[in-house]
Residue frames as qw, qx, qy, qz and C-alpha x, y, z in Angstrom:
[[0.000, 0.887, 0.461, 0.000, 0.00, 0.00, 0.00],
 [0.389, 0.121, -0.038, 0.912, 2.44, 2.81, -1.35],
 [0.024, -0.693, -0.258, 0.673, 1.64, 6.30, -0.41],
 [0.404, 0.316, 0.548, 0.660, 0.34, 8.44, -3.07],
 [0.008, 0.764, 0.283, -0.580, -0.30, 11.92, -3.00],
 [0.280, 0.427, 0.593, 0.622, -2.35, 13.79, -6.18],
 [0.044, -0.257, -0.334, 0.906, -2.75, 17.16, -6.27],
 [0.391, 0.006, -0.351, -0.851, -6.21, 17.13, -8.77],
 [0.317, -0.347, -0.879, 0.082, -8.11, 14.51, -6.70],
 [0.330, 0.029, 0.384, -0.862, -11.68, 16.16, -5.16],
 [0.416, -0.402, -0.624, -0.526, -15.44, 14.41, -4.68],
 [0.371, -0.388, 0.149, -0.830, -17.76, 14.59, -2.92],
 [0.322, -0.265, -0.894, 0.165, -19.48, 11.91, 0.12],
 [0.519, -0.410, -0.115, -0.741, -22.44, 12.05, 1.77],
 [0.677, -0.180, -0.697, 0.152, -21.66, 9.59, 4.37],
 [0.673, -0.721, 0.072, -0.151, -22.63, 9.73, 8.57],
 [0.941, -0.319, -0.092, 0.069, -20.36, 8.90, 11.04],
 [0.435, -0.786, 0.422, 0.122, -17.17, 8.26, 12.07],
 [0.673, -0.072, 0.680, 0.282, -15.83, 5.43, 9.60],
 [0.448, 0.000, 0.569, 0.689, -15.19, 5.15, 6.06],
 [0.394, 0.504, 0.143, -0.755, -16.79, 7.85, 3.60],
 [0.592, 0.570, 0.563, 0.085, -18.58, 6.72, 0.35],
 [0.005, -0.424, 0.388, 0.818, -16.62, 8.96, -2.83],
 [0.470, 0.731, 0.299, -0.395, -19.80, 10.29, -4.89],
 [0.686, 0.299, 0.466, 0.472, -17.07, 11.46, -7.74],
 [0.381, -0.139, 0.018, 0.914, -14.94, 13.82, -9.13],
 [0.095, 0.792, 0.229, -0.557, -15.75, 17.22, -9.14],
 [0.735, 0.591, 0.189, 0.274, -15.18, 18.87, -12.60],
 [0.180, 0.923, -0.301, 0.159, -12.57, 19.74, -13.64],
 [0.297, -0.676, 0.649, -0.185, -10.95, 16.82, -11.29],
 [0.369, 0.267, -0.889, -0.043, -9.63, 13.32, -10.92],
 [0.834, -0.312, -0.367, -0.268, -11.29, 10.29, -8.78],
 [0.593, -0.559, 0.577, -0.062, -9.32, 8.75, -5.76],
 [0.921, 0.080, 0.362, -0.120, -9.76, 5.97, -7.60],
 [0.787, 0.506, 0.045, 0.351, -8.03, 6.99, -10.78],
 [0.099, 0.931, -0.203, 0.286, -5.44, 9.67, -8.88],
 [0.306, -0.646, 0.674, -0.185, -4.27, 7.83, -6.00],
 [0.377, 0.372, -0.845, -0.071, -5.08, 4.21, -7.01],
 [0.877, -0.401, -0.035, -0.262, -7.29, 1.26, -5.02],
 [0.793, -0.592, -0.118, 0.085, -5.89, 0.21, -1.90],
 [0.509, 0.198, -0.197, 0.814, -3.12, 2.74, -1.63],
 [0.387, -0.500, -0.417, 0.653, -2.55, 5.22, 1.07],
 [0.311, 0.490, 0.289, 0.761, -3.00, 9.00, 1.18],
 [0.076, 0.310, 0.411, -0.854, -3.22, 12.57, 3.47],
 [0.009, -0.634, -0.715, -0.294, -6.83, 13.44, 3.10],
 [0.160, 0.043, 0.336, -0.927, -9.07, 16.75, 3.87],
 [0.068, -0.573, -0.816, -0.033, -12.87, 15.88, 4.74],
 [0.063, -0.093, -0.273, 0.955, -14.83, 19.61, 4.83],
 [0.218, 0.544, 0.656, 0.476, -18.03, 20.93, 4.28],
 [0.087, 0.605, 0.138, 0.779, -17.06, 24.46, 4.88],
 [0.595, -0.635, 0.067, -0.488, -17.80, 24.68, 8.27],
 [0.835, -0.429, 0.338, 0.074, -16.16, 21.21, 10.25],
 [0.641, 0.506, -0.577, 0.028, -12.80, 19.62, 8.45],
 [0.914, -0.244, 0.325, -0.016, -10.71, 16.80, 9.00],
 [0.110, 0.716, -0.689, -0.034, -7.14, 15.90, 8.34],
 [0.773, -0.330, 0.542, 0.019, -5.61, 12.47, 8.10],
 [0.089, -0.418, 0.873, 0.236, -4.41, 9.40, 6.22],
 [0.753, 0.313, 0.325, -0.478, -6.61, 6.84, 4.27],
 [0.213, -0.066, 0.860, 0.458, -6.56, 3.93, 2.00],
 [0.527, 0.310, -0.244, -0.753, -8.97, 3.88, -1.08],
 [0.177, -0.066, 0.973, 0.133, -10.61, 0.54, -1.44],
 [0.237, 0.234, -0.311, -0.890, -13.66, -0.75, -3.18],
 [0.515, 0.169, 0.838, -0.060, -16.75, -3.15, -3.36],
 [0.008, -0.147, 0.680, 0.718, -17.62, -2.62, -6.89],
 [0.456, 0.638, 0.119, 0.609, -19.00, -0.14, -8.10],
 [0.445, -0.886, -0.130, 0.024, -18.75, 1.58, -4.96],
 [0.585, 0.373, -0.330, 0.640, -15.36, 3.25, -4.39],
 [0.624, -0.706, -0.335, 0.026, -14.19, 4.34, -0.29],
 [0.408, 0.563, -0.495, 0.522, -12.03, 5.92, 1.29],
 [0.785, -0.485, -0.383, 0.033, -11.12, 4.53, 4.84],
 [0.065, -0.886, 0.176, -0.423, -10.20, 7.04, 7.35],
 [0.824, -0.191, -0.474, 0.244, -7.14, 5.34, 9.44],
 [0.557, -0.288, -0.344, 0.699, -5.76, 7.66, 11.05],
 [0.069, -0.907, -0.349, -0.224, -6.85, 11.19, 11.85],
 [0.439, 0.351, -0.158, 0.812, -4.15, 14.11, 12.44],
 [0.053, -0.294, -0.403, 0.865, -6.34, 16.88, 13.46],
 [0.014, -0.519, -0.748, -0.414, -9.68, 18.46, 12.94],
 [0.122, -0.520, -0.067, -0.843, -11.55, 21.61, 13.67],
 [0.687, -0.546, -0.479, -0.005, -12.79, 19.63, 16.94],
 [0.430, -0.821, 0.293, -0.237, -11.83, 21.17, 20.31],
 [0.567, -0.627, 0.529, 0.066, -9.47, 18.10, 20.57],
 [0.217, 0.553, -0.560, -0.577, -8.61, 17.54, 17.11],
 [0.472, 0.020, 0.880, -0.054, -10.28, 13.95, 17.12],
 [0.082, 0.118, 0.785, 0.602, -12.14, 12.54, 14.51],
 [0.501, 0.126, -0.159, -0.842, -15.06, 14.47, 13.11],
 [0.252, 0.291, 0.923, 0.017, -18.47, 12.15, 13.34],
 [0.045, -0.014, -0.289, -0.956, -20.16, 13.58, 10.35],
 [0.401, 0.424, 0.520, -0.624, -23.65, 14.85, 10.21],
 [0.575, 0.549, 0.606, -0.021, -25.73, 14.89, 6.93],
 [0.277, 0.892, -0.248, -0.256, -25.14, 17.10, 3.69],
 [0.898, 0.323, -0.014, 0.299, -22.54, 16.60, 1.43],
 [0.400, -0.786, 0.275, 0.382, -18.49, 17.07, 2.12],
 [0.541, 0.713, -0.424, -0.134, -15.70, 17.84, -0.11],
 [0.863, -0.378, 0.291, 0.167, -13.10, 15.01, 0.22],
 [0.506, 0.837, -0.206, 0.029, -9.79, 15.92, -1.31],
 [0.872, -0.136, -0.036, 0.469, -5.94, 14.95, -1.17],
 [0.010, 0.951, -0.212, 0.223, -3.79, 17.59, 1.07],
 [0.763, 0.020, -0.498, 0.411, -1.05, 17.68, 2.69],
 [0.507, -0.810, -0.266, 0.126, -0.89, 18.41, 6.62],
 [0.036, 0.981, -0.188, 0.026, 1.10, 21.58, 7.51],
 [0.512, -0.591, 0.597, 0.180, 4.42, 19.47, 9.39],
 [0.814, 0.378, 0.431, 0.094, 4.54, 17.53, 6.20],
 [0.491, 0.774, 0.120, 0.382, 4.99, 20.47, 3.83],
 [0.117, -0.900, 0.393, -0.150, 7.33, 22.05, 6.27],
 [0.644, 0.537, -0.542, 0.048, 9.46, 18.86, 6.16],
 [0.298, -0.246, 0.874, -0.295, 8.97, 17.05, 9.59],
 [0.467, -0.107, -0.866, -0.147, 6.44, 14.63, 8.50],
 [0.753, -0.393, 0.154, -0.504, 3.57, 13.53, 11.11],
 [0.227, -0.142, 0.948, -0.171, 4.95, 10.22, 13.64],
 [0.798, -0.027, -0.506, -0.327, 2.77, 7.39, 12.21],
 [0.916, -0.314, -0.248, 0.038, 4.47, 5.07, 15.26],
 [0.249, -0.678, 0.644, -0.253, 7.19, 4.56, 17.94],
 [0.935, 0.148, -0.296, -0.132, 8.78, 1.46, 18.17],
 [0.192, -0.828, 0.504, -0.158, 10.97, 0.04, 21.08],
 [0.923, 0.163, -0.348, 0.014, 12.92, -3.08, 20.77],
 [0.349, -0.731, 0.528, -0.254, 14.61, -4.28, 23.98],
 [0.337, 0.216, -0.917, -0.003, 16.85, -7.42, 24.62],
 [0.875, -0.054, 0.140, -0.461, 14.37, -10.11, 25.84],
 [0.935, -0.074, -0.345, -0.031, 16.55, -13.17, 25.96],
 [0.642, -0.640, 0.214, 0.363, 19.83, -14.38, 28.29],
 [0.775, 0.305, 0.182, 0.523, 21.76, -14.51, 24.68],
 [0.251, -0.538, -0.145, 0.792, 24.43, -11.74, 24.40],
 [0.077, 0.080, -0.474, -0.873, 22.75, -10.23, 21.22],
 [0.400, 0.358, 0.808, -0.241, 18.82, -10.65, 20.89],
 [0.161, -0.048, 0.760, 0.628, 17.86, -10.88, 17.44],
 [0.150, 0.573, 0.720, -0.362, 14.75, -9.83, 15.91],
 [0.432, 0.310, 0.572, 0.625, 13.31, -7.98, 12.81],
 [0.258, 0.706, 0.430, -0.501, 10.94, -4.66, 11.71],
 [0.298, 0.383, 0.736, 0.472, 8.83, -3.91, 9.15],
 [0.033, -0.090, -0.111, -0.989, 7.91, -0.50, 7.91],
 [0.400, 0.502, 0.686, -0.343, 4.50, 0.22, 8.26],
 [0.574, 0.252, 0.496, 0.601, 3.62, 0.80, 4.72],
 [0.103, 0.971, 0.208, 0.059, 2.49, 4.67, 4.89],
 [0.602, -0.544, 0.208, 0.547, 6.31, 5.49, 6.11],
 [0.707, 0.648, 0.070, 0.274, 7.73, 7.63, 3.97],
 [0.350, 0.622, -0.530, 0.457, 11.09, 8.11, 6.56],
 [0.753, -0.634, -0.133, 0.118, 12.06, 6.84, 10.21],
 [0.178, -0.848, 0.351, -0.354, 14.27, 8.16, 12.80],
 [0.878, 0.039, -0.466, 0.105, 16.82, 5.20, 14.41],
 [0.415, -0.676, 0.450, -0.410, 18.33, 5.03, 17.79],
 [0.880, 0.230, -0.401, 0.106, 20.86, 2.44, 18.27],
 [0.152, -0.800, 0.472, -0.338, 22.36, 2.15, 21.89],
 [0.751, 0.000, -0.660, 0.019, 24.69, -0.54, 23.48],
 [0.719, -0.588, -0.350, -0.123, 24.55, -1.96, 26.67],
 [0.347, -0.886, 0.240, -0.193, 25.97, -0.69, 29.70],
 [0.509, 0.323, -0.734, 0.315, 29.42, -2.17, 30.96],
 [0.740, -0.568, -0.360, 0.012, 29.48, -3.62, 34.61],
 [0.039, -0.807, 0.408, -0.425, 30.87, -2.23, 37.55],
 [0.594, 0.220, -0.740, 0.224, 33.84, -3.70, 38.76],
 [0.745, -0.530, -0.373, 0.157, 33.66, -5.54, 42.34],
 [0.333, -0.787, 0.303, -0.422, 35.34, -4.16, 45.45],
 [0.433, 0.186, -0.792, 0.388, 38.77, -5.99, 47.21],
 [0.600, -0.665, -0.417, 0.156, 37.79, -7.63, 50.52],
 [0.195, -0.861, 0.348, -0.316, 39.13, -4.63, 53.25],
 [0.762, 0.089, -0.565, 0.303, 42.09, -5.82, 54.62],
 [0.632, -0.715, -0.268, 0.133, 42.74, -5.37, 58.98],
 [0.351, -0.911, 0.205, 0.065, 45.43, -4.09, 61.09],
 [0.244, -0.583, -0.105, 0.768, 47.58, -2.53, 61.07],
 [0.143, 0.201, 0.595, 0.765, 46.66, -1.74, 56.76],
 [0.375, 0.660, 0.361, -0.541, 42.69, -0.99, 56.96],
 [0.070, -0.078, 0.646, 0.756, 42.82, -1.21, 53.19],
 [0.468, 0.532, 0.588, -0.390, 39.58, -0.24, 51.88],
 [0.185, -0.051, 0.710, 0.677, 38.72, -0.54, 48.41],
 [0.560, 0.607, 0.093, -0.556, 35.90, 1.01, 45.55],
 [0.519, 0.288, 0.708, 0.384, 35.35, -0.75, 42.44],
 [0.013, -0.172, 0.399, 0.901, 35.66, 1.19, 39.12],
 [0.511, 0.398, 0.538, -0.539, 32.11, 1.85, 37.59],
 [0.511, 0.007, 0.704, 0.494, 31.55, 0.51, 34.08],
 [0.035, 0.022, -0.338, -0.940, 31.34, 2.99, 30.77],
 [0.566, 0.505, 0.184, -0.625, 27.86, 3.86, 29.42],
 [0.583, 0.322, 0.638, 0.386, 26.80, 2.00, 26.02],
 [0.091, -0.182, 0.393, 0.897, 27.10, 4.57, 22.33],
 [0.414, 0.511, 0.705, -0.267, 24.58, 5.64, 20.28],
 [0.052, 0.268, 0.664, 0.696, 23.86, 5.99, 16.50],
 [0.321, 0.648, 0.471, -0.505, 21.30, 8.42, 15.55],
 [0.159, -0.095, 0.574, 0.797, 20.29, 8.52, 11.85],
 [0.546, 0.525, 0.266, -0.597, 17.59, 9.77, 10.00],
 [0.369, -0.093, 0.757, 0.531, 16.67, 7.09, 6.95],
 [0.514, 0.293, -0.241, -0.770, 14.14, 7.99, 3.71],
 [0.816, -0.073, 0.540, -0.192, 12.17, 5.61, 2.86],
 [0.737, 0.601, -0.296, -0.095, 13.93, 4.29, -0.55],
 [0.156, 0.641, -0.709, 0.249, 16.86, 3.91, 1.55],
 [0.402, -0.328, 0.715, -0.468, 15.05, 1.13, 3.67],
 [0.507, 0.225, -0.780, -0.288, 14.57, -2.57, 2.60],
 [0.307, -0.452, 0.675, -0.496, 12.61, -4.33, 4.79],
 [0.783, -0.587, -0.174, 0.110, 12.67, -6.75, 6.96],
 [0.435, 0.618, -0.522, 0.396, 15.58, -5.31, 8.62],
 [0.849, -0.220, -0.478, 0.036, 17.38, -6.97, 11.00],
 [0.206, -0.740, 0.412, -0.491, 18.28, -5.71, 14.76],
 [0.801, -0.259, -0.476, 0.255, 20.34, -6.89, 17.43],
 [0.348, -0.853, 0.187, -0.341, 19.68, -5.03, 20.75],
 [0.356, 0.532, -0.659, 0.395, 22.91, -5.52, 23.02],
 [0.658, -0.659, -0.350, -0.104, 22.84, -7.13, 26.68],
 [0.359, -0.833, 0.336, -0.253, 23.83, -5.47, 29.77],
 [0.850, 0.137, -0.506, -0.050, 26.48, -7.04, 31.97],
 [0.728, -0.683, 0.016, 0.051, 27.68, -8.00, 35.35],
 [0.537, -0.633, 0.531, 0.172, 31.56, -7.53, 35.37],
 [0.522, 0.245, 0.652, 0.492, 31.97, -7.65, 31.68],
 [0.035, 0.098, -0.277, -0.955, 31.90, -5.31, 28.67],
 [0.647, 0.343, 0.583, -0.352, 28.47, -4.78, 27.33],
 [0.456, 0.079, 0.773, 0.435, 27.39, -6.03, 24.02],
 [0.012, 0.229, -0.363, -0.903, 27.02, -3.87, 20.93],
 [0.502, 0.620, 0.462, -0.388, 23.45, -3.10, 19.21],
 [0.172, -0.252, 0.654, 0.692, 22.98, -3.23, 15.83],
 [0.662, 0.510, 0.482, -0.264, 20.27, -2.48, 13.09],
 [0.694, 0.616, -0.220, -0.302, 20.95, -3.82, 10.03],
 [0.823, -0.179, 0.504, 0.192, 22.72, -6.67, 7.91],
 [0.492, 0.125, -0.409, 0.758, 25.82, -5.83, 7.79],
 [0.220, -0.671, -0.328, 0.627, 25.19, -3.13, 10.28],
 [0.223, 0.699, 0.190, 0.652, 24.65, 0.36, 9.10],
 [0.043, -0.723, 0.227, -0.651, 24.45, 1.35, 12.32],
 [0.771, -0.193, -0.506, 0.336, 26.29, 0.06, 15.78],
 [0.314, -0.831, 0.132, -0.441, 25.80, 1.14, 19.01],
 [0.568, 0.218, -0.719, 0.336, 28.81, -0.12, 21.13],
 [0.708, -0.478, -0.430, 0.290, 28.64, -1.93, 24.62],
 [0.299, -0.876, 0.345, -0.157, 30.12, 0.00, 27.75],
 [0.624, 0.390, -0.641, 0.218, 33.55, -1.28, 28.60],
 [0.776, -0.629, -0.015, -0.049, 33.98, -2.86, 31.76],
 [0.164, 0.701, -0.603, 0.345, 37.82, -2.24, 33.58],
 [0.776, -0.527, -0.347, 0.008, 39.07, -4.98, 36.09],
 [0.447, -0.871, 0.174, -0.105, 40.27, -3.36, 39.53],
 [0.448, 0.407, -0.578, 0.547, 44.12, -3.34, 40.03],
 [0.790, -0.361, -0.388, 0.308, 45.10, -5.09, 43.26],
 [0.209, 0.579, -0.322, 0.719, 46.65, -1.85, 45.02],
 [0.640, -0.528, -0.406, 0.384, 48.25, -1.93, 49.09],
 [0.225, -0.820, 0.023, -0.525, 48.26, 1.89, 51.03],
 [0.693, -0.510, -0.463, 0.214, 50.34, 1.70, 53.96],
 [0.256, 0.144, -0.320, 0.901, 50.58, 5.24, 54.70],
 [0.006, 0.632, 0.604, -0.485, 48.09, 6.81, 56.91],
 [0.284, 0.737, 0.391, -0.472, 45.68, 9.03, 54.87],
 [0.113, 0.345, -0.736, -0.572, 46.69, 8.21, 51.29],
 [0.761, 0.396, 0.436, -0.274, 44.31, 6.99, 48.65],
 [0.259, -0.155, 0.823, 0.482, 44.94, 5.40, 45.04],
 [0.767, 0.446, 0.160, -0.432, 42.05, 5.94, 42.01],
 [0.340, 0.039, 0.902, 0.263, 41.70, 3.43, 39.37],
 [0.114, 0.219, -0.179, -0.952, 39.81, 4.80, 36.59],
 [0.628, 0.263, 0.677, -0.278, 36.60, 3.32, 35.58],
 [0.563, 0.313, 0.726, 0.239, 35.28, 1.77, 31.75],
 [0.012, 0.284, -0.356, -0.890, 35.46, 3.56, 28.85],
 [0.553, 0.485, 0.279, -0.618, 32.02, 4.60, 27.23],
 [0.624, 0.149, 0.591, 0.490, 31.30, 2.78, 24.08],
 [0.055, 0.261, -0.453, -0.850, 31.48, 4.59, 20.35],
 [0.572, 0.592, 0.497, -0.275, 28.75, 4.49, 17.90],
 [0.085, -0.223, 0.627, 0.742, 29.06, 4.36, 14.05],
 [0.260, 0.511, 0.804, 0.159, 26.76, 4.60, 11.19],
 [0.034, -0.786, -0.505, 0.356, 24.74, 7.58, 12.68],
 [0.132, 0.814, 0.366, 0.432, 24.11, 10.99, 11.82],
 [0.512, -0.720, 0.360, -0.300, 24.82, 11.41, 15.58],
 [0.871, 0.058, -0.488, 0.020, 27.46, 9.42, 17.10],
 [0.303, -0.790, 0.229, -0.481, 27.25, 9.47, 20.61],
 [0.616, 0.059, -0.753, 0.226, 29.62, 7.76, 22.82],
 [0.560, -0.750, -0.331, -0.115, 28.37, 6.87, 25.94],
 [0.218, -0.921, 0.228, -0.228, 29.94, 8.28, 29.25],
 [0.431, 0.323, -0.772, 0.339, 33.00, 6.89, 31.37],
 [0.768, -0.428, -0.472, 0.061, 32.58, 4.75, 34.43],
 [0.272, -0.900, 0.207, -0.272, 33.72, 6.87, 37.72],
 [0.367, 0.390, -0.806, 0.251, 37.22, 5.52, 39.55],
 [0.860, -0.320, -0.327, 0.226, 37.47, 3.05, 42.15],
 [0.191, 0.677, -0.557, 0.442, 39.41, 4.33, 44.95],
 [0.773, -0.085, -0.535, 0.331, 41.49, 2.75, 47.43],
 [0.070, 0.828, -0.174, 0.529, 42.08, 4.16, 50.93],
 [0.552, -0.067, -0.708, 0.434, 43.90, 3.70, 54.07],
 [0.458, -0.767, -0.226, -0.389, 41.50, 5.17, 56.80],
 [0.159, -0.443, 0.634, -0.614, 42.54, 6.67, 60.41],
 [0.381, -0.129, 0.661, -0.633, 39.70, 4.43, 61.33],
 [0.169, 0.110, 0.936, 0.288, 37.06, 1.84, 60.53],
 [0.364, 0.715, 0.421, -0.423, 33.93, 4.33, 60.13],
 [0.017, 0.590, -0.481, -0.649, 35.99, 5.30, 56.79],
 [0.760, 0.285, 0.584, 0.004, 34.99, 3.18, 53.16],
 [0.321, -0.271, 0.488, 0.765, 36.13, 3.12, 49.89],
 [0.425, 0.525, 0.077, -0.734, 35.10, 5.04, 47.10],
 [0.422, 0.231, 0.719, 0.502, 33.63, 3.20, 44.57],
 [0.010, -0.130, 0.545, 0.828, 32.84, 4.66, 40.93],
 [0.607, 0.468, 0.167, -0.620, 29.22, 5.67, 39.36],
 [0.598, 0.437, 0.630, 0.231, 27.95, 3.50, 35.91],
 [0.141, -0.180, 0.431, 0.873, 28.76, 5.93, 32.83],
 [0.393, 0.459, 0.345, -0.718, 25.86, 7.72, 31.30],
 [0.250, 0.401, 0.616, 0.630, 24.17, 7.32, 27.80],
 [0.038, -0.302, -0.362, -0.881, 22.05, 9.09, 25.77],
 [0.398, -0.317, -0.639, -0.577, 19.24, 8.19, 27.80],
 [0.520, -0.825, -0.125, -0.180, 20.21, 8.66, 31.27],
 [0.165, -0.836, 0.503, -0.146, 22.47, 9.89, 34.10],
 [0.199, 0.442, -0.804, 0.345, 25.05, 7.38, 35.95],
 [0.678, -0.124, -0.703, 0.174, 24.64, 4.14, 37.18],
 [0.507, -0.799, 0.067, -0.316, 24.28, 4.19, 40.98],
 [0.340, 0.571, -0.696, 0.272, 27.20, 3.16, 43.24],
 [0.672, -0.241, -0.687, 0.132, 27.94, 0.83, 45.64],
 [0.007, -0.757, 0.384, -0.529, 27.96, 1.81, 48.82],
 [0.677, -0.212, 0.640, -0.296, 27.65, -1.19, 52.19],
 [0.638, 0.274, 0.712, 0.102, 26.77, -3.35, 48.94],
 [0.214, 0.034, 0.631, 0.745, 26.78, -2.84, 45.67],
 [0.425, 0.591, 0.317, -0.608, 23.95, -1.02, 43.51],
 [0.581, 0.378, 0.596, 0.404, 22.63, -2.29, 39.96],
 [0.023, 0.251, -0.407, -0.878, 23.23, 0.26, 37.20],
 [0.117, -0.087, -0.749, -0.646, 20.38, -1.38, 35.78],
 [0.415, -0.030, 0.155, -0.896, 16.86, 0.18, 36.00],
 [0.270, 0.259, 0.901, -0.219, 13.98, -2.34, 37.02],
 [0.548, 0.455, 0.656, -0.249, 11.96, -0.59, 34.62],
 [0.591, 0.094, 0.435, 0.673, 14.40, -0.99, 31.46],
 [0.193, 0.918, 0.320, 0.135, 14.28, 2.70, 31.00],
 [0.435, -0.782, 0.391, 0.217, 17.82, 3.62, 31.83],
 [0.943, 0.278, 0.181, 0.036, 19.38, 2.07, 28.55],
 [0.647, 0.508, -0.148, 0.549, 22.57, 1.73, 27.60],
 [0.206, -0.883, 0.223, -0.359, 23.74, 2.57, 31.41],
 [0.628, 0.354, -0.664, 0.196, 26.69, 1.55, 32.97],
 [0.746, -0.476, -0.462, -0.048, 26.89, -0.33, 36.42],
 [0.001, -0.902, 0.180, -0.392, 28.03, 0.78, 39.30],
 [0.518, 0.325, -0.706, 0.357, 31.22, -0.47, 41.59],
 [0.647, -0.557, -0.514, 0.080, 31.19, -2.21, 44.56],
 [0.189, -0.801, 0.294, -0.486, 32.06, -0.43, 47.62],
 [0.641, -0.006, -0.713, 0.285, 34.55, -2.53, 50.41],
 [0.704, -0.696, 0.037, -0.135, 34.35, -2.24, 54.35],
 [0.025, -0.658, 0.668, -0.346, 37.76, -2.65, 56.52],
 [0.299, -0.175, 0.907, -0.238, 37.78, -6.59, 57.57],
 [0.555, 0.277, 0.474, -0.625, 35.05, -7.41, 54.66],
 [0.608, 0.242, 0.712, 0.256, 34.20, -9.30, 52.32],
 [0.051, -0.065, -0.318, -0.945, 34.43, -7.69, 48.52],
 [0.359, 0.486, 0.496, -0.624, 31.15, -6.44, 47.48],
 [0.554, 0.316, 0.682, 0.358, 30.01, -7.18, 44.01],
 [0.053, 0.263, -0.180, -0.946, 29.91, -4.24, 41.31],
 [0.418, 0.508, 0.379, -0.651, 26.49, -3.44, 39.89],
 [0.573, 0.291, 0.670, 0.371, 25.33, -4.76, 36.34],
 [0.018, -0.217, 0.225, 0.950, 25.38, -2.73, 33.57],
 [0.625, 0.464, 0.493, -0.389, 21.52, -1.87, 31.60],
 [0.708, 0.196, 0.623, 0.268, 20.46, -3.23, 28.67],
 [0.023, 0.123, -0.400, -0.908, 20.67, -1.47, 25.00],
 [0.511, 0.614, 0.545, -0.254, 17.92, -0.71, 22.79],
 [0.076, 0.108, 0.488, 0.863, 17.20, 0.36, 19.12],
 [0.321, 0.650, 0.355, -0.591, 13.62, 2.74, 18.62],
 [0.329, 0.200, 0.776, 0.499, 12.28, 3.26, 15.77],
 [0.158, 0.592, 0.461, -0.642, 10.06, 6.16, 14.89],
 [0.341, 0.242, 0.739, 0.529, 8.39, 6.26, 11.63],
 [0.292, 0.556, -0.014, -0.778, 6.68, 9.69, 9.80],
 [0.432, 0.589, 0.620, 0.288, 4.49, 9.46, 6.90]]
């Protein structure tokens, strides 16, 4: 169902309601739907009759000899909340316009589309298909967060070694803006996963890629001994991933340090390192008695990196905080 927009297409309907209108036929001097845009192709519509209008999208279809146009979607309209006009009697004009954001070259969003990793594998695979009115989409392409690195057990007297784990990088992000000629679909995506103490894993939409949103990097903690009284040691944290492809290529953030210190006392703790930001939020959370997941319980923090454990004088390490998953979006104009 290609789009098709004709600028000599006008008739007239006399239809009630809220659903498809009955096309009466061409004014003179004009074309049919039928013969301008074409049965069961798409097309911006105006419904008026000088007094109410209606904006939208519609496919032309037909039970023979009747000819319709079916009103899917509905932009805006002279209502108080731009909703769809339920017509009253009389007769309306029904022509092919185009809506204002159109002709000023944003296009109207037809859909949003988020595609998140949904298995344990470290890539989750998985296709999309234009909807067929598209006539460009917008792509977001981010990889998953790195983990943040654990925390040394604290070590006792007379040391007090206390130790922060490095926090792991933020995942990149591709941002591209594609016409539709340029898009062949199915295309194939693979949203990265997050990870505990490990790099995350790169997103990708398309085959080959066209566009690749790289994992955070995850750093492992250097074994470092303090044995001067009030002296500390950082240890930088993961390096944000890159992004290729895009329009935008945004690498994500760095993972804060891990520090080491040698406290006067045991109310003292080490400093462990934030998750590295993406595009899509701030910094992982740190550790602080215990670790803290970088990764948001409602997967809305994408493509953040985890945050490092935090140690204790005489304690066991503390695990560093996973890193969240990637995503790719999808937002399609007509």
């Amino acid at each position: 169902m290609p789009l098709v927009i004709h600028g000599r297409v006008l008739e007239t309907t006399a239809s009630i309601g809220g659903g498809s209108v009955e096309l009466l036929g061409a004014a003179p001097g004009f074309e049919t739907f039928a013969a301008g845009v074409g049965e069961n192709n798409t097309t911006h519509y105006m419904i008026t009759n000088n007094v109410e209008w209606e904006s939208g999208l519609g496919t032309v279809t037909a039970t023979s000899p009747e000819v319709y146009l079916q009103r899917d979607r509905v932009w805006s309209s002279s209502k108080p909340d731009g909703g769809r006009i339920l017509w009253g009697p009389g007769l309306k004009d029904v022509y092919c316009a185009l809506p204002a954001p159109v002709m000023a070259g944003r296009g109207l969003l037809l859909k949003m589309t988020t595609f998140l990793h949904e298995t344990a594998a470290l890539q989750y695979e998985t296709t999309w298909t234009p909807d067929a009115a598209m006539r460009g989409c917008r792509v977001y392409c981010t990889g998953g967060g790195g983990g943040g690195e654990s925390a040394l057990a604290g070590t006792s007297s007379p040391d007090y070694n206390v130790t922060g784990g490095p926090g792991g990088g933020g995942g990149g992000t591709a941002i591209r803006w594609f016409d539709r000629d340029e898009i062949v679909g199915p295309v194939a995506l693979k949203i990265g996963r997050y990870q505990a103490e490990g790099d995350g894993n790169d997103s990708e939409f398309g085959d080959p890629a066209i566009l690749v949103g790289q994992g955070g990097r995850w750093v492992t903690r250097a074994s470092i001994l303090i044995a001067d009284t009030h002296r500390s040691a950082a240890q930088p944290g993961g390096q944000g991933g890159t992004a290729t492809g895009g329009d935008l290529n945004l690498p994500g953030g760095a993972g804060g340090p891990g520090i080491v210190t040698w406290p006067p006392s045991h109310t003292k703790i080490g400093g462990s390192g934030n998750g590295g930001c993406s595009f899509w939020s701030g910094s992982g959370a740190r550790g602080n008695w215990a670790s803290l997941d970088g990764r948001d319980a409602d997967r809305e923090s994408w493509g953040v990196g985890g945050g490092g454990g935090s140690g204790w004088p005489n304690a066991a390490a503390r695990p560093g905080g996973e890193g969240a998953e990637g995503v790719i979006i999808v937002e399609e104009y007509a």
